[in-house]
MIDOSE-1310 file (N, C-alpha, C; in nm, 2 decimals, decimal comma, always signed):
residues 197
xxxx	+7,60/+12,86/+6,36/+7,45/+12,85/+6,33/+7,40/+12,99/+6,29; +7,44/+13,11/+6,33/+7,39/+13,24/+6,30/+7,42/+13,29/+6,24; +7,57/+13,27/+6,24/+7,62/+13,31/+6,07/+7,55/+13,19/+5,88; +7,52/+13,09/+5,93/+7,41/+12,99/+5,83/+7,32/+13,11/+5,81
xxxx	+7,22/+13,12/+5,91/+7,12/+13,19/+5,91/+7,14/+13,33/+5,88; +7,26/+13,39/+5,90/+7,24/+13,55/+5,85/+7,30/+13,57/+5,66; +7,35/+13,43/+5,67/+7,42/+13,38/+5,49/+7,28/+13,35/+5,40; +7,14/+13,22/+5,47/+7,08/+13,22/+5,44/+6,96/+13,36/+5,41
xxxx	+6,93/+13,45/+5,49/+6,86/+13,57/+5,44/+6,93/+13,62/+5,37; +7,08/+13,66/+5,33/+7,11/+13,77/+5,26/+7,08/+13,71/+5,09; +7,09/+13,56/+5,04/+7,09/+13,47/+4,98/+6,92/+13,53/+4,93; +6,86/+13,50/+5,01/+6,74/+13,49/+4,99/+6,67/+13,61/+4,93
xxxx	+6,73/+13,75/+4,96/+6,74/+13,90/+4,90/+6,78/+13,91/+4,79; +6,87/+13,82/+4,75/+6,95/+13,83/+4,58/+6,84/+13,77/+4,50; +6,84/+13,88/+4,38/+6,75/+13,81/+4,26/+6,83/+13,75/+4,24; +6,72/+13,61/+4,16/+6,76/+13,44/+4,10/+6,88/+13,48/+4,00
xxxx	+6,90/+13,58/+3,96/+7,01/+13,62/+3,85/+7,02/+13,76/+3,81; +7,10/+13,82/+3,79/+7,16/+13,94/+3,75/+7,24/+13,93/+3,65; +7,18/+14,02/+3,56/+7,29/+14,08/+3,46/+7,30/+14,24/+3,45; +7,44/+14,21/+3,38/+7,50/+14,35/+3,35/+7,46/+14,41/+3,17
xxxx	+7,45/+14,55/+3,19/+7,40/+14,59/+3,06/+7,58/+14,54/+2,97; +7,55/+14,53/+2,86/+7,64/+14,49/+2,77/+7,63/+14,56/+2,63; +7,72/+14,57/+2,56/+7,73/+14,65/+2,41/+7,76/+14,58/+2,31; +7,75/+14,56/+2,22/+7,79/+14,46/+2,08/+7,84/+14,59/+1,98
xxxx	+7,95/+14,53/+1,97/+7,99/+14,68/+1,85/+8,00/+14,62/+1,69; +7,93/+14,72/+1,65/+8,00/+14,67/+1,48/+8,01/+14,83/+1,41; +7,98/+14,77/+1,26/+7,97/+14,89/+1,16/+7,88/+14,91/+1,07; +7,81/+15,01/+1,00/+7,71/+15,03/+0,93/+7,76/+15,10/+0,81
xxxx	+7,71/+15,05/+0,71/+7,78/+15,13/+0,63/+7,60/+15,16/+0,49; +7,65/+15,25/+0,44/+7,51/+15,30/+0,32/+7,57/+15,32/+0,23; +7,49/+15,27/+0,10/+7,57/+15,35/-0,06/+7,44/+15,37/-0,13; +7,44/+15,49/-0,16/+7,34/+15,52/-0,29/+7,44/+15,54/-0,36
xxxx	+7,38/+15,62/-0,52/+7,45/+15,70/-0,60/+7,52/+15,80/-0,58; +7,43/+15,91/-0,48/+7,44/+15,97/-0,46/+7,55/+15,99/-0,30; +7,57/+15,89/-0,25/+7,60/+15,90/-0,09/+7,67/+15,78/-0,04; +7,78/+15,77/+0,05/+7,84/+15,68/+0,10/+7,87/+15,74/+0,24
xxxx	+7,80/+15,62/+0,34/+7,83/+15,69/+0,44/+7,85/+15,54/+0,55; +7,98/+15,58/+0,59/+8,01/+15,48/+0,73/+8,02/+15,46/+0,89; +7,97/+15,42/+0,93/+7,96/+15,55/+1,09/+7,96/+15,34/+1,19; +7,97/+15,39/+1,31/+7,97/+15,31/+1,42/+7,88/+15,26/+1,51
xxxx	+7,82/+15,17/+1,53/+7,73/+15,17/+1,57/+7,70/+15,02/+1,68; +7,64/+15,09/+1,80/+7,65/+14,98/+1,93/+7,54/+14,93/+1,98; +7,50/+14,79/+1,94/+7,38/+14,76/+2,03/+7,39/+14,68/+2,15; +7,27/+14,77/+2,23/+7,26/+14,73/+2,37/+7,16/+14,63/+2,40
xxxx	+7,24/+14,58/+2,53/+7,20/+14,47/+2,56/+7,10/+14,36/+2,47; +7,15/+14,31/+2,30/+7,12/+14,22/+2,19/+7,18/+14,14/+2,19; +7,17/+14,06/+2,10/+7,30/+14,00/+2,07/+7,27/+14,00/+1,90; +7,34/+14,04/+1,80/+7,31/+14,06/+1,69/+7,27/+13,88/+1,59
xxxx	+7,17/+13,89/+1,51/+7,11/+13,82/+1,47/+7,21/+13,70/+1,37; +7,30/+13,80/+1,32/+7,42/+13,72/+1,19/+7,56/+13,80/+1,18; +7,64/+13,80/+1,18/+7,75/+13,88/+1,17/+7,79/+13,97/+1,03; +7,64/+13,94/+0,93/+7,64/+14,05/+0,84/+7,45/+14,07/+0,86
xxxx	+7,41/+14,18/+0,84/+7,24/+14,25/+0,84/+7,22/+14,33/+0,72; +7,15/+14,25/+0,67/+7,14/+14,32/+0,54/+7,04/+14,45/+0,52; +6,99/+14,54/+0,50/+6,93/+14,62/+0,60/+6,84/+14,70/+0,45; +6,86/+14,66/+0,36/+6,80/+14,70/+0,24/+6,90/+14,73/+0,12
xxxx	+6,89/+14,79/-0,01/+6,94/+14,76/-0,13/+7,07/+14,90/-0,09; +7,21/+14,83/-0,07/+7,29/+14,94/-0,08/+7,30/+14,97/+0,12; +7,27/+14,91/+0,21/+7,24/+14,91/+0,36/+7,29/+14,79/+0,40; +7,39/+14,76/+0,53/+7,46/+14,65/+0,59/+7,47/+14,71/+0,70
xxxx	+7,47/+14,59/+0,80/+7,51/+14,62/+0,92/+7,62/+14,54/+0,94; +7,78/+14,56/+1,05/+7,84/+14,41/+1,03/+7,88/+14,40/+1,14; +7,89/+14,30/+1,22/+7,94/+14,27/+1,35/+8,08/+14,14/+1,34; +8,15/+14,08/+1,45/+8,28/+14,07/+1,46/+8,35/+14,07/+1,42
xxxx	+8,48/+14,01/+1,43/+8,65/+14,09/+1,42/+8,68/+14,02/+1,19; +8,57/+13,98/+1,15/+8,63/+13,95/+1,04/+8,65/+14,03/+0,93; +8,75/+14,10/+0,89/+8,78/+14,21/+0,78/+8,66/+14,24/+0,72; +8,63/+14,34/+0,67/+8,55/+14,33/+0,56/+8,57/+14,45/+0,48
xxxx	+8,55/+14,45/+0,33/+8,54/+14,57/+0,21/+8,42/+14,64/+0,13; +8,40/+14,73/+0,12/+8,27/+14,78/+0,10/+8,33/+14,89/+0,02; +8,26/+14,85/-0,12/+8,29/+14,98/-0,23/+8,19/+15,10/-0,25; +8,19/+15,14/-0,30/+8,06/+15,28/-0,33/+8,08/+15,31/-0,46
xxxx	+8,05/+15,42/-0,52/+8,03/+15,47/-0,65/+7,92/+15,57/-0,63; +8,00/+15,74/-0,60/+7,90/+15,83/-0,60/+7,95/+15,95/-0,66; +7,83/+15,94/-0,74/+7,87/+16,03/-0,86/+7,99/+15,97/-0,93; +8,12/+16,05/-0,93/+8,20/+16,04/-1,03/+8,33/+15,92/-0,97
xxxx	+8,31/+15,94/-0,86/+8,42/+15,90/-0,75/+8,39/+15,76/-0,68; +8,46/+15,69/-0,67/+8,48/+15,57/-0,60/+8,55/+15,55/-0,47; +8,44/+15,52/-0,38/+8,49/+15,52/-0,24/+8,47/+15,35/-0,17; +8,57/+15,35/-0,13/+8,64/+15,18/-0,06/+8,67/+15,23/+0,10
xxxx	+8,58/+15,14/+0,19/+8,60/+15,15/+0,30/+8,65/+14,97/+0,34; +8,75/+14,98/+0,41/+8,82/+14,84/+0,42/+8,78/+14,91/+0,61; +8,73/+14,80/+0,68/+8,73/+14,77/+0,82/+8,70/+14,64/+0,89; +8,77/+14,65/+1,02/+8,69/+14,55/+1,12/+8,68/+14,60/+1,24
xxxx	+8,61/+14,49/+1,33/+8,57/+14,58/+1,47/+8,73/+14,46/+1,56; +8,76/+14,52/+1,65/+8,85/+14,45/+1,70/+8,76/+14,38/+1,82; +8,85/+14,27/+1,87/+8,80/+14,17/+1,98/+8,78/+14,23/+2,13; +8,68/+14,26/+2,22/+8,68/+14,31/+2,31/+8,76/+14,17/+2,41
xxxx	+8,84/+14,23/+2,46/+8,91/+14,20/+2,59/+8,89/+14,26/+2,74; +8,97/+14,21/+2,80/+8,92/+14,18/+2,97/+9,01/+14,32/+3,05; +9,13/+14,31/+2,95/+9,24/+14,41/+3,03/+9,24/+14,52/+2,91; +9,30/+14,64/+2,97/+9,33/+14,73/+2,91/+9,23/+14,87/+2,89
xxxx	+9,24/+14,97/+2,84/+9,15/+15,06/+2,87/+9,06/+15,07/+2,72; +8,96/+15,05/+2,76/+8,87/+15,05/+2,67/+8,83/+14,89/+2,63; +8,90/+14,81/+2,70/+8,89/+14,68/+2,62/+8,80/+14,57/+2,63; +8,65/+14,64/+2,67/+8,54/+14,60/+2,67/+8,46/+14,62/+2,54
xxxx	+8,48/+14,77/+2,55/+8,45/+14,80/+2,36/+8,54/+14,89/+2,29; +8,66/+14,81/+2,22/+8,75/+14,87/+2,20/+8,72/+14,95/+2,04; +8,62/+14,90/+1,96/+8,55/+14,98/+1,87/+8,63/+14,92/+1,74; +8,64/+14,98/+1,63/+8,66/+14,94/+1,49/+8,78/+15,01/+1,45
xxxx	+8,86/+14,97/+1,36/+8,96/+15,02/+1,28/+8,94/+15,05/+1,08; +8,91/+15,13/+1,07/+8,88/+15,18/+0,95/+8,99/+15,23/+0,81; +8,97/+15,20/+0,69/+9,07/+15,21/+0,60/+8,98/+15,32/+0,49; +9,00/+15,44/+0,48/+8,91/+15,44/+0,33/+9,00/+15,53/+0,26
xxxx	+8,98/+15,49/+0,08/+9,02/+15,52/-0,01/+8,90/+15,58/-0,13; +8,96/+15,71/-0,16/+8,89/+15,77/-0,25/+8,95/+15,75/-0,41; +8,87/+15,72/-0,47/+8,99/+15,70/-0,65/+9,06/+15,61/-0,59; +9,13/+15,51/-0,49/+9,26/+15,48/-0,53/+9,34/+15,55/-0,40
xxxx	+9,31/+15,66/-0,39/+9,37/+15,76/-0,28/+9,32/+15,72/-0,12; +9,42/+15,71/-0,05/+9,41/+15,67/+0,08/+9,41/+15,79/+0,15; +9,28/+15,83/+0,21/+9,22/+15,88/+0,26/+9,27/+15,88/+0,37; +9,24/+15,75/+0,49/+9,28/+15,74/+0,63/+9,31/+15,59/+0,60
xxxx	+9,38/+15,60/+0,72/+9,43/+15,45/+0,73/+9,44/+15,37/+0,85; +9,35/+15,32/+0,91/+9,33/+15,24/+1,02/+9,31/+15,34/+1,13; +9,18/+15,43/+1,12/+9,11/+15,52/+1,17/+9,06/+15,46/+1,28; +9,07/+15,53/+1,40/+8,97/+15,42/+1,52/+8,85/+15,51/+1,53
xxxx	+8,76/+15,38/+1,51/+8,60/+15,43/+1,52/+8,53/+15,37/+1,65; +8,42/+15,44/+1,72/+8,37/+15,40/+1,83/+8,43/+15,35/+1,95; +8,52/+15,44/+1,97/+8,62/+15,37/+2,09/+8,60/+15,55/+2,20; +8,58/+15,50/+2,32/+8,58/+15,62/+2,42/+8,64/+15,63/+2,51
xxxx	+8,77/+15,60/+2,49/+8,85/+15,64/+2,57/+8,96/+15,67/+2,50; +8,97/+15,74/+2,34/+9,10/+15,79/+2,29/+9,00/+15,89/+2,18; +9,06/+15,93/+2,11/+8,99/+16,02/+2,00/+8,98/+15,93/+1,92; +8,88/+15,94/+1,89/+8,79/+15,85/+1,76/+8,69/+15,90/+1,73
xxxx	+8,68/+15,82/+1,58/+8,55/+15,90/+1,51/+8,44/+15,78/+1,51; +8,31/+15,85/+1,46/+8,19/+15,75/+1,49/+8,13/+15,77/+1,33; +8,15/+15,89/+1,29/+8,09/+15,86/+1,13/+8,15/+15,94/+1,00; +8,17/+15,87/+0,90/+8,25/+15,96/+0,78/+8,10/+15,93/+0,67
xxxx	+8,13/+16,10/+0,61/+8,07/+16,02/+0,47/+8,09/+16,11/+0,35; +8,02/+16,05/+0,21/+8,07/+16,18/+0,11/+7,92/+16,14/+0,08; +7,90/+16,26/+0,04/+7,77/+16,31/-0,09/+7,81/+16,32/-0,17; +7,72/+16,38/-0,34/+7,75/+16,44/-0,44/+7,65/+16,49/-0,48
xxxx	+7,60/+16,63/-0,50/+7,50/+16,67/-0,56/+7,53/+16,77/-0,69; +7,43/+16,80/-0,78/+7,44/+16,87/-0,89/+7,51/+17,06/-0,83; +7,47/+17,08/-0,73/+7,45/+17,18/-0,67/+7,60/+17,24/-0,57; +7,62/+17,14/-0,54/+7,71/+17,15/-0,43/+7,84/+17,11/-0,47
xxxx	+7,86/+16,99/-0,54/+7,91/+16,90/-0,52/+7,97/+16,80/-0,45; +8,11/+16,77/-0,49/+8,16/+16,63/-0,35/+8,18/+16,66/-0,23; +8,13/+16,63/-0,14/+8,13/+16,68/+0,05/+8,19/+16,58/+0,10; +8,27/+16,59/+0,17/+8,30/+16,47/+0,25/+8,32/+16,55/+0,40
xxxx	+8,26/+16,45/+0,45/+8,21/+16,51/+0,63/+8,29/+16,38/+0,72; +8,32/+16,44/+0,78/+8,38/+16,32/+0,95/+8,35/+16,37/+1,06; +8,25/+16,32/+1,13/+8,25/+16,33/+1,33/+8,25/+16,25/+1,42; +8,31/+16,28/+1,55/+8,36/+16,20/+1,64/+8,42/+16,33/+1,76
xxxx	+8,52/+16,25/+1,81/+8,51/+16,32/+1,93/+8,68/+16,34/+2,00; +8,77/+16,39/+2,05/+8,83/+16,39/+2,10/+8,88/+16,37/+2,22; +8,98/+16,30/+2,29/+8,99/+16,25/+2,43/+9,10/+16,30/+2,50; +9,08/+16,31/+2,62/+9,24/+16,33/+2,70/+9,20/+16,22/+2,83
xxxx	+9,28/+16,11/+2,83/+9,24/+16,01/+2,95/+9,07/+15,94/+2,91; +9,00/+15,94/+3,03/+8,85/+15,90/+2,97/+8,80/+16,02/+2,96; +8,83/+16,14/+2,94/+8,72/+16,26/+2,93/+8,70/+16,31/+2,78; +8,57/+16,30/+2,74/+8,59/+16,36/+2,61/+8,60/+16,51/+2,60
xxxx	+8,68/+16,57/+2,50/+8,73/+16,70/+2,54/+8,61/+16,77/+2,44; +8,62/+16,76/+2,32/+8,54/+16,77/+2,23/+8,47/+16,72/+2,12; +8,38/+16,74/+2,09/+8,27/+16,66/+1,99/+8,20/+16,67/+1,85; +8,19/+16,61/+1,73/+8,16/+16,75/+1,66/+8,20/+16,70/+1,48
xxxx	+8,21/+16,75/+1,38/+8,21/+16,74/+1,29/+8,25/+16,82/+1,20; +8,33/+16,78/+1,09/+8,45/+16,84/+1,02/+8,37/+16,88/+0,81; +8,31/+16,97/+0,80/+8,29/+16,91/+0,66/+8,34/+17,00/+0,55; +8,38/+16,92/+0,44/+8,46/+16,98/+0,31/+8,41/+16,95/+0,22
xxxx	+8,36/+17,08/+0,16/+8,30/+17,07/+0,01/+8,39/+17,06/-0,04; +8,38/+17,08/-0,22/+8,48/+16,99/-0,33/+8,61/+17,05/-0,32; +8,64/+17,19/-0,34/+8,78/+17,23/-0,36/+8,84/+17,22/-0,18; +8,75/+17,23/-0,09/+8,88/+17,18/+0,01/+8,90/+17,04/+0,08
xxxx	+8,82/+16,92/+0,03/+8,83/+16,84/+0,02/+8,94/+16,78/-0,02; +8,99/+16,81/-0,16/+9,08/+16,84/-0,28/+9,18/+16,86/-0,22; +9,20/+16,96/-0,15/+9,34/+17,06/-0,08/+9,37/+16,96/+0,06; +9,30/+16,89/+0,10/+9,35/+16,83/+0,26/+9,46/+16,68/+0,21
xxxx	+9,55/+16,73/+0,31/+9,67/+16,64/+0,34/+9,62/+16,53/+0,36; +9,69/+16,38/+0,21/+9,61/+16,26/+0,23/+9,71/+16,16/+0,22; +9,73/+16,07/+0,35/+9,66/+16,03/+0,40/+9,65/+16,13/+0,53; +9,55/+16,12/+0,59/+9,49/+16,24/+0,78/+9,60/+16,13/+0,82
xxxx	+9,64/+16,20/+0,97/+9,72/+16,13/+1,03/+9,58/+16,03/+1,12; +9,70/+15,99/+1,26/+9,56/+15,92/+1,34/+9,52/+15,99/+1,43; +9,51/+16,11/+1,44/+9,40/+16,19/+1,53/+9,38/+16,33/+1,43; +9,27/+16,29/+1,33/+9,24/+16,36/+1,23/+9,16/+16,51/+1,26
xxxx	+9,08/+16,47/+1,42/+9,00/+16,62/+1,45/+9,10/+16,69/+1,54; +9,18/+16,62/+1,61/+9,29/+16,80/+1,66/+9,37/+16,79/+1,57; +9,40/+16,73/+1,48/+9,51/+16,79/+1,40/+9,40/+16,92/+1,32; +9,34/+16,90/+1,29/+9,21/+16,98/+1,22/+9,21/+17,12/+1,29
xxxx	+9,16/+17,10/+1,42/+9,14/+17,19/+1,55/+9,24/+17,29/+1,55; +9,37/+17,20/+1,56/+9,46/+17,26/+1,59/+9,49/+17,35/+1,45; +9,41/+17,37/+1,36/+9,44/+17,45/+1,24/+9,37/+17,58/+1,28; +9,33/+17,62/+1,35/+9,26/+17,68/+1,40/+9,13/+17,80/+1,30
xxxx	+9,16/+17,79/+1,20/+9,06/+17,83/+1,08/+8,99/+17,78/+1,02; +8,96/+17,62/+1,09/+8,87/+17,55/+1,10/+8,77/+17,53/+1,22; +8,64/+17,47/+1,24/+8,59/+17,51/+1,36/+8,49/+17,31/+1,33; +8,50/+17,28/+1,47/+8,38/+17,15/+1,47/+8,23/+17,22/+1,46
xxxx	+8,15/+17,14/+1,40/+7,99/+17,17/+1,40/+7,91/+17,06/+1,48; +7,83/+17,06/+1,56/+7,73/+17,02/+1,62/+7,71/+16,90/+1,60; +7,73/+16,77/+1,63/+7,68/+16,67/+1,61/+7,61/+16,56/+1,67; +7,52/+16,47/+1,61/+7,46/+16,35/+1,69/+7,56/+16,27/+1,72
xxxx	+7,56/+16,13/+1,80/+7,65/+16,06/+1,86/+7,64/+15,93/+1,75; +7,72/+15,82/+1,82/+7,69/+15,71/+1,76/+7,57/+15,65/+1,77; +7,52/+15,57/+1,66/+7,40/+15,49/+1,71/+7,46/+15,41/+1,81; +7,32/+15,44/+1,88/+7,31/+15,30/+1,96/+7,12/+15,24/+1,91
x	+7,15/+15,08/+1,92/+6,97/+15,03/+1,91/+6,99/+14,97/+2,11
């Protein structure tokens, strides 16, 4: 009877329900004329509205594991990003949000090849993109973050105007920022994180 009664108060202390914060992963991607840019992005505690978000003229948002292709055209150059987000699972590390696998080709030229995006517990990247201006011309930038175990070691952003864009070994292997790092006459620059909404 007093163990009832001491089952009944602790019962009685629990809110009617609890939940856990939760993340929905997908990908975002932009195209002007001028700009193509793809990056990773997590909403919290939502549930996304359609598994494509149309988000204005040249703007998507995409959520689950179903392939998808996205071309560009900036300035002179043609950029194809082939991705999906993988299936979160129960076991393994990370395999709550194990984040996106990314393909992109410039002209025809393969760039990277099944790049891991938004994943925190290995090195991965969260955003690539290229410009083109009269002035500058073709830039192509990547940042993300580096891992050893779950710690991230470093964070940060990689960018190449036209002629050394040009000059980098294609396709990047699959840990594109220490291979970078490790060049050591290159240096990461300062960067924001993944979206989160």
């Amino acid at each position: 009877m007093k163990l009832k009664s001491l089952l009944s108060l602790f019962l009685l202390g629990l809110p009617a329900h609890s939940q856990a914060d939760y993340g929905v992963q997908g990908i975002q991607t932009a195209c002007t004329k001028t700009g193509f840019e793809i990056s990773a992005l997590t909403l919290m505690n939502q549930t996304p509205s359609a598994p494509v978000i149309e988000e204005g003229p040249g703007k998507a948002t995409y959520f689950g594991s179903e392939p998808r292709v996205v071309s560009c055209q900036v300035g002179k150059h043609t950029i194809k990003a082939e991705f999906s987000t993988d299936e979160p699972r129960e076991r393994g590390e990370c395999g709550g949000a194990p984040g996106a696998r990314v393909t992109i080709l410039v002209d025809g030229t393969r760039l990277m090849g099944n790049q891991l995006f938004n994943n925190h517990c290995f090195e991965s990247l969260d955003k690539v993109s290229f410009s083109q201006s009269e002035w500058i011309g073709f830039v192509f930038k990547m940042c993300g973050h580096t891992s050893r175990g779950y710690h991230l070691t470093m964070e940060g952003c990689f960018e190449f105007k036209q002629g050394t864009f040009w000059s980098l070994t294609k396709p990047m292997g699959p840990f594109p920022l220490t291979e970078l790092i490790a060049n050591k006459a290159l240096q990461l620059t300062p960067k924001s994180g993944a979206a989160e909404r």
